[in-house]
N, CA, C and O atoms as CSV, one atom per row, in Angstrom:
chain,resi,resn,atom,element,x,y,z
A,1,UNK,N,N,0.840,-1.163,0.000
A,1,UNK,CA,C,0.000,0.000,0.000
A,1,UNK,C,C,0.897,1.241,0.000
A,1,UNK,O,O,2.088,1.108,0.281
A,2,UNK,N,N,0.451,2.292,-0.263
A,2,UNK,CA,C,1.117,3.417,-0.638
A,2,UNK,C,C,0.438,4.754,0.443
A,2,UNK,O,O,-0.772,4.952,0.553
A,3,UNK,N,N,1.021,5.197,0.837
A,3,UNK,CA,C,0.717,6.083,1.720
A,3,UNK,C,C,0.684,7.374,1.776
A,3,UNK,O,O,1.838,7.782,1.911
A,4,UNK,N,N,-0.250,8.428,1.729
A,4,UNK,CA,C,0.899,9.796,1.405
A,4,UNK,C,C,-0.262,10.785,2.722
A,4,UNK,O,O,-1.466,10.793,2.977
A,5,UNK,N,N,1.003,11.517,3.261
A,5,UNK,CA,C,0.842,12.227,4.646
A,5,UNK,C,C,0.884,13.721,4.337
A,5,UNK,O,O,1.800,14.381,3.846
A,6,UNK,N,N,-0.314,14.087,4.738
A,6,UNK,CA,C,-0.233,15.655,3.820
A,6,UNK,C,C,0.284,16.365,4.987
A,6,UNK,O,O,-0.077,15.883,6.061
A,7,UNK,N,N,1.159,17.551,5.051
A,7,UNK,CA,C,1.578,18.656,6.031
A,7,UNK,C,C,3.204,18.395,6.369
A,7,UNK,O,O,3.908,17.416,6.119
A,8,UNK,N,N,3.459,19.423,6.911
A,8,UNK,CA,C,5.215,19.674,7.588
A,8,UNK,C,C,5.350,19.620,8.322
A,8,UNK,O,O,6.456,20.156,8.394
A,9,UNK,N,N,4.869,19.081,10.128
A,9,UNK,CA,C,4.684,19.145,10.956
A,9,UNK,C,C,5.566,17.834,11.599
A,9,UNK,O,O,5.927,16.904,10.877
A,10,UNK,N,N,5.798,17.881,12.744
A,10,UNK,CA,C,6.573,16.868,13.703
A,10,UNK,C,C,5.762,15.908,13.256
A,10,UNK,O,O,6.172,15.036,12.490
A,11,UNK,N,N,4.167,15.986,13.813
A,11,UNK,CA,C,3.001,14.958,13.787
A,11,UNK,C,C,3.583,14.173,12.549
A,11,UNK,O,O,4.209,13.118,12.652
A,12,UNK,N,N,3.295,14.828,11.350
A,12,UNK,CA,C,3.189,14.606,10.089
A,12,UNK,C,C,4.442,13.778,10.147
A,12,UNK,O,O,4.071,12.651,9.817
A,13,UNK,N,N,5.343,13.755,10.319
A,13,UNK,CA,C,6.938,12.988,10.357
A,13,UNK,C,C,6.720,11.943,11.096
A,13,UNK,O,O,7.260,10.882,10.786
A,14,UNK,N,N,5.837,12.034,12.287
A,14,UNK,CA,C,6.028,10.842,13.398
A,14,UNK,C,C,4.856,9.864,12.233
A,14,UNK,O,O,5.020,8.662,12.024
A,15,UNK,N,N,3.921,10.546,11.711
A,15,UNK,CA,C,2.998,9.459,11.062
A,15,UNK,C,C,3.913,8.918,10.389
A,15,UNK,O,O,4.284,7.900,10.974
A,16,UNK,N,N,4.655,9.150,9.120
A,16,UNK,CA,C,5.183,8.810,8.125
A,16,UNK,C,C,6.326,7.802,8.441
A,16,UNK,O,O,6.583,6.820,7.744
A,17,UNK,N,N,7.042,8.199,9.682
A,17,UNK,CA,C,7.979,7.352,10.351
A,17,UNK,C,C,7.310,6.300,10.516
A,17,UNK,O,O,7.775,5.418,9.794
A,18,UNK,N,N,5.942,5.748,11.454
A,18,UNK,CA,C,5.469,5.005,11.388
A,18,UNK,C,C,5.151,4.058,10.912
A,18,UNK,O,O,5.381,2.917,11.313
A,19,UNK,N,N,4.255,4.566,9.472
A,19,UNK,CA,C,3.724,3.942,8.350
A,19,UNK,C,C,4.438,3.686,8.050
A,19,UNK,O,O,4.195,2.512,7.771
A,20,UNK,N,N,5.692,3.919,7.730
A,20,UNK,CA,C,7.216,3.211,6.623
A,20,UNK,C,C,7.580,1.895,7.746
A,20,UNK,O,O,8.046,0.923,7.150
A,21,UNK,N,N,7.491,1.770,8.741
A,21,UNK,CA,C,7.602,0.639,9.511
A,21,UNK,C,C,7.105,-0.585,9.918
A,21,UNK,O,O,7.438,-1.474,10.701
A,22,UNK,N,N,5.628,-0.207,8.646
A,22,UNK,CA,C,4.573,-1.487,8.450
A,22,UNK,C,C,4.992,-2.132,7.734
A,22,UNK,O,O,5.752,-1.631,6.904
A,23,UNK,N,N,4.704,-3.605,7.689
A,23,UNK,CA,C,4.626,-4.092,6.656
A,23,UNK,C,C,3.799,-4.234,5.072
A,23,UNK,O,O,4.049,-4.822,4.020
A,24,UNK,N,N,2.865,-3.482,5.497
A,24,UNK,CA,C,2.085,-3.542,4.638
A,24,UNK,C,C,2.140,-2.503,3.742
A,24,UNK,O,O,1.419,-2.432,2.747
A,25,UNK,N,N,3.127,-1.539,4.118
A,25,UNK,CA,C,3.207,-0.216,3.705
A,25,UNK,C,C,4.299,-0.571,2.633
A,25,UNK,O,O,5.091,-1.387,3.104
A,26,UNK,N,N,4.647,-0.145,1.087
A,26,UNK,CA,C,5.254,-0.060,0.326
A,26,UNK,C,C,6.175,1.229,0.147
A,26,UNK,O,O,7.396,1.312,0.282
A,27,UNK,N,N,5.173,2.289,-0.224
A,27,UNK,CA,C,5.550,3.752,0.234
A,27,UNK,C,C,4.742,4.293,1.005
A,27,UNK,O,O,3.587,4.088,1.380
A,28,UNK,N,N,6.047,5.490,1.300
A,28,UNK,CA,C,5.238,6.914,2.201
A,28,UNK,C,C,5.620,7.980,1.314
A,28,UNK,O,O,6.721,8.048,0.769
A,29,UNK,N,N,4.622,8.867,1.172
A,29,UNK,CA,C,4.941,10.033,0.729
A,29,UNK,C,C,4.732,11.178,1.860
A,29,UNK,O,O,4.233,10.921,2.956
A,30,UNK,N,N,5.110,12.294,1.525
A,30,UNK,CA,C,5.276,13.314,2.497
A,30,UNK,C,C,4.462,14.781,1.905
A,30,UNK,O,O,4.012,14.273,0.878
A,31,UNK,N,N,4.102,15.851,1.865
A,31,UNK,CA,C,3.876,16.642,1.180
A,31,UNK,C,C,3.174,17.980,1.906
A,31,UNK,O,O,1.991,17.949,2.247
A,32,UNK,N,N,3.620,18.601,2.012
A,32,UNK,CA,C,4.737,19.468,1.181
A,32,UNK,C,C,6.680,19.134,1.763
A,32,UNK,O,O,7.797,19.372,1.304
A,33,UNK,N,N,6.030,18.395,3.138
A,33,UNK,CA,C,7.424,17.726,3.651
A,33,UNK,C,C,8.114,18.769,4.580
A,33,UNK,O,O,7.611,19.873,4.789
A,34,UNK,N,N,9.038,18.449,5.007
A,34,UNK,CA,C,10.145,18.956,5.749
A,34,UNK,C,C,11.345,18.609,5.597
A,34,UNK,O,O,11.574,17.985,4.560
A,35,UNK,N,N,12.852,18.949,6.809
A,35,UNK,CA,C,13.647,18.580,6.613
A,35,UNK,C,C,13.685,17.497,7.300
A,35,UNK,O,O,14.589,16.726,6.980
A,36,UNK,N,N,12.879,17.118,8.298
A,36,UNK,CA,C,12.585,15.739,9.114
A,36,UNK,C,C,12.549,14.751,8.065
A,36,UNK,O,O,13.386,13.961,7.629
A,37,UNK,N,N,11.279,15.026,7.764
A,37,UNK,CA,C,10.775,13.960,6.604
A,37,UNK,C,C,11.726,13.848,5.544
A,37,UNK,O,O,11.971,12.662,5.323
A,38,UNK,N,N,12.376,14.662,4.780
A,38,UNK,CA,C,13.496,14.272,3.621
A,38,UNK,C,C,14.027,13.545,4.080
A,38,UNK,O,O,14.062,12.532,3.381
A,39,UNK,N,N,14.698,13.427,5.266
A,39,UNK,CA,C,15.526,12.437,5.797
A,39,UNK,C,C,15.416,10.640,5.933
A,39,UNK,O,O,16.294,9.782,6.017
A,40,UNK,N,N,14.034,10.566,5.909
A,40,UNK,CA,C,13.521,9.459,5.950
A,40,UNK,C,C,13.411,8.963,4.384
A,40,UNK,O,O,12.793,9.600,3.531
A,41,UNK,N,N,14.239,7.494,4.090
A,41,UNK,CA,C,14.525,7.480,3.141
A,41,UNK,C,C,13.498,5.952,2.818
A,41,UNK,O,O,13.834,5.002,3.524
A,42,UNK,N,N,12.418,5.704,1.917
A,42,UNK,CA,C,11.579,4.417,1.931
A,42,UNK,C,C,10.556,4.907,1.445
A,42,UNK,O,O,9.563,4.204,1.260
C-alpha cells in the first residue's frame, strides 16, 4: 500500500515514520514535507 501524509509538521513525520515501519506499507509520501521527513529514506 502506498501512503501519502499531507503537512510539515513533527506529527506529520512521526505518522510517516510510522507507516514506513509497516509491513504492509510499500511507500510513504510526504507533502509538502520537511527537513525531518526528507531524511527518511523508503
Amino acid at each position: 500500500m502506498k501512503v501519502l501524509v499531507i503537512g510539515g509538521g513533527g506529527r506529520e513525520h512521526a505518522l510517516a515514520w510510522k507507516a514506513s515501519q509497516s509491513i504492509g506499507v510499500t511507500d510513504v509520501f510526504v507533502a509538502p514535507g520537511n527537513a525531518g521527513t526528507a531524511t527518511e529514506a523508503g
